[in-house]
N, CA, C and O atoms as CSV, one atom per row, in Angstrom:
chain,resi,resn,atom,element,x,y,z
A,1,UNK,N,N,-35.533,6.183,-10.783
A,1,UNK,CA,C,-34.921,5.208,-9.902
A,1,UNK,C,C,-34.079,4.239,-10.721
A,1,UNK,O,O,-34.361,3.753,-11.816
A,2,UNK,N,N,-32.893,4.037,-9.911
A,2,UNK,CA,C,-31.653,2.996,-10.679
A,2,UNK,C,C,-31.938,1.530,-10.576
A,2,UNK,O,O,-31.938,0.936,-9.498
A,3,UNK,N,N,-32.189,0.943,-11.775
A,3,UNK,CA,C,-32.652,-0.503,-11.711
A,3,UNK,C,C,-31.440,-1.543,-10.537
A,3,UNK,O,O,-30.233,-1.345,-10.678
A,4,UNK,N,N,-31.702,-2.099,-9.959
A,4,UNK,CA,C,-31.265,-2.931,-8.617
A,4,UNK,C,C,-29.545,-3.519,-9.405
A,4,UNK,O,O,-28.510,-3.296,-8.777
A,5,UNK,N,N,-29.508,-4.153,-10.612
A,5,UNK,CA,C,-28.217,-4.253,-11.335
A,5,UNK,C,C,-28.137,-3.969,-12.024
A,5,UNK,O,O,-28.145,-4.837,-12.896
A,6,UNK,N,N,-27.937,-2.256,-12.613
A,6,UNK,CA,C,-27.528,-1.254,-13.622
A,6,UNK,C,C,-26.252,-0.784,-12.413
A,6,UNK,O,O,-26.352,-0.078,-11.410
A,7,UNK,N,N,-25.126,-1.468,-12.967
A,7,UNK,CA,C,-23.842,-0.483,-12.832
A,7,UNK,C,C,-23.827,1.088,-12.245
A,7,UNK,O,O,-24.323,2.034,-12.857
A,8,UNK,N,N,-23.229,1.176,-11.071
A,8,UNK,CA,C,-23.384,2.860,-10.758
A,8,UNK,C,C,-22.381,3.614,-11.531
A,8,UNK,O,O,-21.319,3.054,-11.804
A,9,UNK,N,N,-22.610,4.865,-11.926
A,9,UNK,CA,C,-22.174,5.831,-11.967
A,9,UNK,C,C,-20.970,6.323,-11.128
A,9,UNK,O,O,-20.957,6.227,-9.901
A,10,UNK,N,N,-19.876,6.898,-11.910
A,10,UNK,CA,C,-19.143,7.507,-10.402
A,10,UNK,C,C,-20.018,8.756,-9.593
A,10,UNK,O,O,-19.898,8.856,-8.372
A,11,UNK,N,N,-20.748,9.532,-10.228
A,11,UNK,CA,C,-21.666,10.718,-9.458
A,11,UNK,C,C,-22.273,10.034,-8.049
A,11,UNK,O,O,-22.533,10.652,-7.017
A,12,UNK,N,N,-22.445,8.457,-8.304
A,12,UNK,CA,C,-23.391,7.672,-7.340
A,12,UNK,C,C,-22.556,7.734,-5.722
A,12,UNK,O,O,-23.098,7.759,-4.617
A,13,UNK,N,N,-21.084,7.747,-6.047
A,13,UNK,CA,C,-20.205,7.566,-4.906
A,13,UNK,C,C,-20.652,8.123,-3.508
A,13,UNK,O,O,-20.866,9.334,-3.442
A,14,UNK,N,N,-20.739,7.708,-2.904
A,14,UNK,CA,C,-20.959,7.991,-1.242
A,14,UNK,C,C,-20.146,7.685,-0.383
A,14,UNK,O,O,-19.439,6.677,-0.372
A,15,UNK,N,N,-20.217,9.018,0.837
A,15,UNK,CA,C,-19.249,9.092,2.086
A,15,UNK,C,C,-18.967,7.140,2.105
A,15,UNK,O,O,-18.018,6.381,1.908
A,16,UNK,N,N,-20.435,7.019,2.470
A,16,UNK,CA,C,-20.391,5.162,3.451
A,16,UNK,C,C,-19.792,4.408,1.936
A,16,UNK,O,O,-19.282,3.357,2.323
A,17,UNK,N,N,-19.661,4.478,0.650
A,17,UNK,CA,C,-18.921,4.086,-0.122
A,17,UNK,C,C,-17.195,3.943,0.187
A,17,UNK,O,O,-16.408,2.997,0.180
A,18,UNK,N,N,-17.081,5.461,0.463
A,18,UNK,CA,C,-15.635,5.784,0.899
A,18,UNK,C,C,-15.320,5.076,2.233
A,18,UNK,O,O,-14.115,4.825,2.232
A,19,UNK,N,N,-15.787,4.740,3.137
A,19,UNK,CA,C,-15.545,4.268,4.164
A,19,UNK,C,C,-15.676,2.608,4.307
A,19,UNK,O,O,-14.880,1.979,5.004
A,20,UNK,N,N,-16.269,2.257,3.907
A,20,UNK,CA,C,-16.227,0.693,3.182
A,20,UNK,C,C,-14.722,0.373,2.452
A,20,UNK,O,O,-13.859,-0.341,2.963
A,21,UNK,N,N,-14.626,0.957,1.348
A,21,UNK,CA,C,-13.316,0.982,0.686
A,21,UNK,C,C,-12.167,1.074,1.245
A,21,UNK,O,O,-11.195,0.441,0.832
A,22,UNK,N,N,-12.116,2.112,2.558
A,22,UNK,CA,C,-10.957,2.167,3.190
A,22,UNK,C,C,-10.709,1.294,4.285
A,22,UNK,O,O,-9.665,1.010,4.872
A,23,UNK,N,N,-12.285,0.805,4.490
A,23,UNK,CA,C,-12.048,-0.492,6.244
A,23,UNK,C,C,-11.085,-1.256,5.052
A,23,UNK,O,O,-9.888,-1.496,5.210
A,24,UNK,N,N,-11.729,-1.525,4.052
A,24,UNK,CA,C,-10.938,-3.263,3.256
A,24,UNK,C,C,-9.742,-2.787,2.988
A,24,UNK,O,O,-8.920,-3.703,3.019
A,25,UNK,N,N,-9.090,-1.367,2.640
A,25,UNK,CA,C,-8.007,-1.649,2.451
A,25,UNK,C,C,-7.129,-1.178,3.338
A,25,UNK,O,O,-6.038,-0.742,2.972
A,26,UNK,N,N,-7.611,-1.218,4.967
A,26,UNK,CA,C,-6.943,-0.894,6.053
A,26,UNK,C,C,-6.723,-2.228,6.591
A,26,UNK,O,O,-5.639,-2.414,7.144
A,27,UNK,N,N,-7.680,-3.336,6.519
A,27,UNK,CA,C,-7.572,-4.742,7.111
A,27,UNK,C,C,-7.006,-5.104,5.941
A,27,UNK,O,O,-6.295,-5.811,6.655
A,28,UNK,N,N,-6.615,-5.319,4.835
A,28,UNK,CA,C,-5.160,-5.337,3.465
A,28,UNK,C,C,-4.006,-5.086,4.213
A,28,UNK,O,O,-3.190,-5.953,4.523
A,29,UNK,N,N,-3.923,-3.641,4.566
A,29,UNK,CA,C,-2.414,-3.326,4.259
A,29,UNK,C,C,-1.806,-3.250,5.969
A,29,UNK,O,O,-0.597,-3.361,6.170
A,30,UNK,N,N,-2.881,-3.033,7.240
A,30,UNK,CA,C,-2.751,-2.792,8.003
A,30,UNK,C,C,-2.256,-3.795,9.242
A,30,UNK,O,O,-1.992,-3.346,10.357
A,31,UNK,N,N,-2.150,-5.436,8.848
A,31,UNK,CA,C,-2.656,-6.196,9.647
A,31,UNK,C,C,-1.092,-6.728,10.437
A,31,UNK,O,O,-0.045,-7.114,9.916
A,32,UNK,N,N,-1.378,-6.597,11.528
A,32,UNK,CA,C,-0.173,-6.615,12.936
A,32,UNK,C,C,0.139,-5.773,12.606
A,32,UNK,O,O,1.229,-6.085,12.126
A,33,UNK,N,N,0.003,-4.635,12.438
A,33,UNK,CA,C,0.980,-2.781,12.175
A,33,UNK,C,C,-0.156,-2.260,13.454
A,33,UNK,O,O,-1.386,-2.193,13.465
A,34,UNK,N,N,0.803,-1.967,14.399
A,34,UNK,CA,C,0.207,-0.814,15.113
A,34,UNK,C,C,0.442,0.549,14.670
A,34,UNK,O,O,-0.325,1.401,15.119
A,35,UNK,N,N,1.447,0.949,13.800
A,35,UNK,CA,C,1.892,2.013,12.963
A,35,UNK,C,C,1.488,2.395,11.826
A,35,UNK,O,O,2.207,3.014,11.043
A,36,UNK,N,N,-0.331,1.905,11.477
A,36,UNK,CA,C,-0.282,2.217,10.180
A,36,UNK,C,C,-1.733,2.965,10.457
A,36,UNK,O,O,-2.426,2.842,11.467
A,37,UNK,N,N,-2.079,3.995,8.968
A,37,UNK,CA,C,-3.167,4.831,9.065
A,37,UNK,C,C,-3.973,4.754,8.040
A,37,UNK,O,O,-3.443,4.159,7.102
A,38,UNK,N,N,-5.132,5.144,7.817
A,38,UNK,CA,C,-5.910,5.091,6.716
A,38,UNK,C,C,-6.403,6.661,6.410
A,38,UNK,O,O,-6.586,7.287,7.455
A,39,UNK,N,N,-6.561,7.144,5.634
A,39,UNK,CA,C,-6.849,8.739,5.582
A,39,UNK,C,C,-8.122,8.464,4.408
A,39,UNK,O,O,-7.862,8.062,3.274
A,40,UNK,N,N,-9.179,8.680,4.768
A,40,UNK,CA,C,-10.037,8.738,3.589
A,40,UNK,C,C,-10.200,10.136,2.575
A,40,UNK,O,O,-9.712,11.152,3.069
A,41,UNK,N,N,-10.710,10.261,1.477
A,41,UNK,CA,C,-10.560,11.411,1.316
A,41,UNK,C,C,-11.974,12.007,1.168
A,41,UNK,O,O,-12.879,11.237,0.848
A,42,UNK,N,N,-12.225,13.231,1.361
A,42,UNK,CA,C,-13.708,13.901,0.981
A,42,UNK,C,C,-14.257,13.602,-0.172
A,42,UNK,O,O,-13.862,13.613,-1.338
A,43,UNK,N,N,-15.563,13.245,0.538
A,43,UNK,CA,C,-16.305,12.605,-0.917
A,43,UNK,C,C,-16.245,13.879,-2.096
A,43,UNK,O,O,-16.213,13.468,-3.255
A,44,UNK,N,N,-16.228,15.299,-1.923
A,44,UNK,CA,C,-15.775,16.027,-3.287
A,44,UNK,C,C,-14.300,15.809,-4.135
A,44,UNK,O,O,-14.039,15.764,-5.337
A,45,UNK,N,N,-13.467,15.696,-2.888
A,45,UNK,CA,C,-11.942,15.316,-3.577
A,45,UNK,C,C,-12.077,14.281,-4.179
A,45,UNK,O,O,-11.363,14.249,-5.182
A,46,UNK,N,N,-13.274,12.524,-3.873
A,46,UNK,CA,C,-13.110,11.902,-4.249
A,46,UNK,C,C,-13.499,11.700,-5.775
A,46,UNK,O,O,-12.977,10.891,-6.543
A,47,UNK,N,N,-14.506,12.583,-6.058
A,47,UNK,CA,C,-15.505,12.992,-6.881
A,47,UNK,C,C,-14.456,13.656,-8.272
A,47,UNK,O,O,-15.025,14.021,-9.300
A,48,UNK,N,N,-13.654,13.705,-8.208
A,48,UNK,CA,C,-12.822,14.944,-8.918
A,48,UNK,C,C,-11.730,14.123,-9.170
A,48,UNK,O,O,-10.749,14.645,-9.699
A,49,UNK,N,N,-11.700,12.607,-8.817
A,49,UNK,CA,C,-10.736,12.099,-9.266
A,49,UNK,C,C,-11.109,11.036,-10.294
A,49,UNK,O,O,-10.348,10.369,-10.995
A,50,UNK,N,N,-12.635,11.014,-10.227
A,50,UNK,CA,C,-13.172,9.472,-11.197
A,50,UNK,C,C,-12.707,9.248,-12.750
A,50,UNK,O,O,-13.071,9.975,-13.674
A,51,UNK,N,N,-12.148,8.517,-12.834
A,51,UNK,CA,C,-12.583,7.973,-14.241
A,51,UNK,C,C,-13.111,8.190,-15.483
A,51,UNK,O,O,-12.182,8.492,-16.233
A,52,UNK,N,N,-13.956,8.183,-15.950
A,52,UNK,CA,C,-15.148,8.063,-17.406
A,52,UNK,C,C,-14.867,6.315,-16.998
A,52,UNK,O,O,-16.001,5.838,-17.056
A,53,UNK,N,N,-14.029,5.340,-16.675
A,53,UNK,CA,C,-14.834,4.113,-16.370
A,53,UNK,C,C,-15.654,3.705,-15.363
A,53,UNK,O,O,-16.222,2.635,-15.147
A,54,UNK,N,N,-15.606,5.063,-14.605
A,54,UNK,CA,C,-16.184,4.791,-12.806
A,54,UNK,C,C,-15.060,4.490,-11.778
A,54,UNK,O,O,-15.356,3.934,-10.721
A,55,UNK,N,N,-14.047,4.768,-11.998
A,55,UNK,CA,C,-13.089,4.124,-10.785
A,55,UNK,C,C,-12.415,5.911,-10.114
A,55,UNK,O,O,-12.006,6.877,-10.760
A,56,UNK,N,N,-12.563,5.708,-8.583
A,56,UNK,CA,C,-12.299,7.117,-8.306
A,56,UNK,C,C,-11.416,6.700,-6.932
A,56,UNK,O,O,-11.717,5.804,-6.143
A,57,UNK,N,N,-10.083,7.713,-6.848
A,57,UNK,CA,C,-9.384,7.525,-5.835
A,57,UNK,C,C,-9.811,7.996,-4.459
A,57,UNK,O,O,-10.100,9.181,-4.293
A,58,UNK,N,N,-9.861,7.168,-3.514
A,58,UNK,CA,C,-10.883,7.451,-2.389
A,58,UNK,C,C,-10.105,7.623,-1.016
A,58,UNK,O,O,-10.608,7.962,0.056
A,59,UNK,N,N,-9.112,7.396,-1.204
A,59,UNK,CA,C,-8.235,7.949,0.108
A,59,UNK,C,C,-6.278,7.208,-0.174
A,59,UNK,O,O,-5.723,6.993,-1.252
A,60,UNK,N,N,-5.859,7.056,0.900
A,60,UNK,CA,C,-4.555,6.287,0.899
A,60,UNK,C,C,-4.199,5.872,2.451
A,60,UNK,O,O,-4.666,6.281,3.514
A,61,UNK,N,N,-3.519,5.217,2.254
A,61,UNK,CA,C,-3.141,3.975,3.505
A,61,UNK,C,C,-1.317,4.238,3.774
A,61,UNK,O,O,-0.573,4.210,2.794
A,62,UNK,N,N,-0.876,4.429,4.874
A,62,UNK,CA,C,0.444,4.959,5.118
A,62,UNK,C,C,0.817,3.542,6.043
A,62,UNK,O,O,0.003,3.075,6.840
A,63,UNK,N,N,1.845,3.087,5.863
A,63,UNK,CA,C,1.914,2.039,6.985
A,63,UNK,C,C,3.659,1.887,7.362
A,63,UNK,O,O,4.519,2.723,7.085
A,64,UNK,N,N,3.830,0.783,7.951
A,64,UNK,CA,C,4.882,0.798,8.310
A,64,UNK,C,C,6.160,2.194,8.670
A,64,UNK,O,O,7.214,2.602,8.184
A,65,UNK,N,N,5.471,2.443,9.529
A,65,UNK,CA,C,6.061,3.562,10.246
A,65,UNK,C,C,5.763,4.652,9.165
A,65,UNK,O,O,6.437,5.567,9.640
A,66,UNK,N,N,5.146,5.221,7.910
A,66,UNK,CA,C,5.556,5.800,6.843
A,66,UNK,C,C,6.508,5.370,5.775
A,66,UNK,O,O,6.852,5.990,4.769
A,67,UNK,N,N,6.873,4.165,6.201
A,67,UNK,CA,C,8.006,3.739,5.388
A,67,UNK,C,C,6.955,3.253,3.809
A,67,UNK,O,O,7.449,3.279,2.682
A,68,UNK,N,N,5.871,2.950,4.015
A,68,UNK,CA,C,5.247,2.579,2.693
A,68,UNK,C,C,3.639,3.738,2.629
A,68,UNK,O,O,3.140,4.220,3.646
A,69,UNK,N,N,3.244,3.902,1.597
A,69,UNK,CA,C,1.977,4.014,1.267
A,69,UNK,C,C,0.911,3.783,-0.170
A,69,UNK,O,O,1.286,3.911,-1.336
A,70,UNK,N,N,0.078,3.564,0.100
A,70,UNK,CA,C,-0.876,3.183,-1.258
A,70,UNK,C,C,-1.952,3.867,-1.570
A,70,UNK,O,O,-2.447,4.292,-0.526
A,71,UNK,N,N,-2.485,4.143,-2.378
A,71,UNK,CA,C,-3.472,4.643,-2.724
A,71,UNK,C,C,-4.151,4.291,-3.138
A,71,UNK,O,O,-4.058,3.733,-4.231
A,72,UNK,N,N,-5.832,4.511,-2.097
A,72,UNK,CA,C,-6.593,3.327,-2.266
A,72,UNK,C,C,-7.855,3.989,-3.455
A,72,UNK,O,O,-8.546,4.949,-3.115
A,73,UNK,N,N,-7.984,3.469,-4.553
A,73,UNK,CA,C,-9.183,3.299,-5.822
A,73,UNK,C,C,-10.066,2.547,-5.619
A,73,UNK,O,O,-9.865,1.335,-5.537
A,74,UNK,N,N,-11.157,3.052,-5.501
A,74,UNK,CA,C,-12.466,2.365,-5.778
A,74,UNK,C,C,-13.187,1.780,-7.307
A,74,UNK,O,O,-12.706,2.408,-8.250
A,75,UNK,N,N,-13.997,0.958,-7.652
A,75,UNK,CA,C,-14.345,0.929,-8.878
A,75,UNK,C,C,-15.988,0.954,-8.593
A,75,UNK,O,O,-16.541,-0.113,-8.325
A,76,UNK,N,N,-16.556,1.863,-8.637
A,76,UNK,CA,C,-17.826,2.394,-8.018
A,76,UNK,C,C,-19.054,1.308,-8.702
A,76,UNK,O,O,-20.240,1.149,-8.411
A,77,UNK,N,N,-18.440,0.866,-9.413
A,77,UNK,CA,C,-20.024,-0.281,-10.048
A,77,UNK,C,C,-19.889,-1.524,-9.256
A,77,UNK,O,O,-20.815,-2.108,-8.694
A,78,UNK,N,N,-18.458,-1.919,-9.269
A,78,UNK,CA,C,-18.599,-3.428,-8.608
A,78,UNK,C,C,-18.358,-3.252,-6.710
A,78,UNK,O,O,-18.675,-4.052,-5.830
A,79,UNK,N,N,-17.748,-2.018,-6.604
A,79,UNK,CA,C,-17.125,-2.138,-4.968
A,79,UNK,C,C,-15.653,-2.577,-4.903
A,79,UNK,O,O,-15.134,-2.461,-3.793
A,80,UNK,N,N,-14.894,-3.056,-5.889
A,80,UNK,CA,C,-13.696,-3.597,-5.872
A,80,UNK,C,C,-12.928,-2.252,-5.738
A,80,UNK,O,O,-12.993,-1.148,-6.278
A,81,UNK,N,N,-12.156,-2.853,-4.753
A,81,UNK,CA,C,-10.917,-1.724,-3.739
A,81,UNK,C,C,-9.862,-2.145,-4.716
A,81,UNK,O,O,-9.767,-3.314,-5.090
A,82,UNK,N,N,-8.893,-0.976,-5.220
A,82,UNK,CA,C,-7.302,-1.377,-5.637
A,82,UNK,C,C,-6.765,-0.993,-4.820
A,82,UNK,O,O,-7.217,-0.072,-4.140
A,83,UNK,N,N,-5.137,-1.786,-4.492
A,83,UNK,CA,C,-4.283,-0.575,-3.695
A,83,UNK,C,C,-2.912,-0.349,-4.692
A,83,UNK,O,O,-2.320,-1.281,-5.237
A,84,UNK,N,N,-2.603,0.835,-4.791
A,84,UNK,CA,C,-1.412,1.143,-6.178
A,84,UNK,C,C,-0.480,1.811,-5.023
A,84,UNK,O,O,-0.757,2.902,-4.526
A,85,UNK,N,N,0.572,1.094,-4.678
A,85,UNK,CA,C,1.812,1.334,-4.628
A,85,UNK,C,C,2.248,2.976,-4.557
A,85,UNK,O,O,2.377,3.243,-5.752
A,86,UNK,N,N,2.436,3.765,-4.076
A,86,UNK,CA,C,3.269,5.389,-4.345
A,86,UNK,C,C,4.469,4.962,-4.334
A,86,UNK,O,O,4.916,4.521,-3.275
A,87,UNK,N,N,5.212,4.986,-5.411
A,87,UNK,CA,C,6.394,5.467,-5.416
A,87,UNK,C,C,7.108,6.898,-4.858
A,87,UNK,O,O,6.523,7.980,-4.820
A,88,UNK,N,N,8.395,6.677,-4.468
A,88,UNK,CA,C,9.477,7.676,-3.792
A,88,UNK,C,C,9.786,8.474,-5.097
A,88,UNK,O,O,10.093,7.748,-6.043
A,89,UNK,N,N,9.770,9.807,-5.346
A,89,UNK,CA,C,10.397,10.855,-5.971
A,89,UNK,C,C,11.444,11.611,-5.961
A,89,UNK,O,O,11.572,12.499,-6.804
């Protein structure tokens, strides 16, 4: 058993992890947009993107008509949501 404040693991990540992460960065990026979406991603896809520091990409956020999107990172020890910008190619 994981002592109550020993830092998680990214292996630790969970669905209700992923879904936490994406409410906060849907009420972030989403707010007066009736046009915007949140896509979480499968906790294996999410799993396959971690770190070695613990931080794993957990879905992305499309908003303004598609005109923008971000991609939302988790940092699995503290809960802190990033949102990183996608650039156009």
């Amino acid at each position: 058993m994981r002592a109550p404040n020993k830092p998680k693991r990214p292996s630790e990540l969970t669905e209700e992890m992923i879904a936490a992460a994406m409410a906060k960065a849907d009420t972030h990026v989403c707010v007066g947009s009736d046009r915007c979406y949140a896509f979480p991603d499968r906790l294996e896809d999410a799993l396959a993107t971690c770190t070695p520091k613990g931080r794993c990409k957990v879905g992305w956020v499309v908003s303004r008509g598609g005109r923008e999107s971000h991609d939302v990172w988790l940092e699995v020890s503290t809960g802190l949501v990033k949102l990183i910008a996608q650039t156009s190619t």
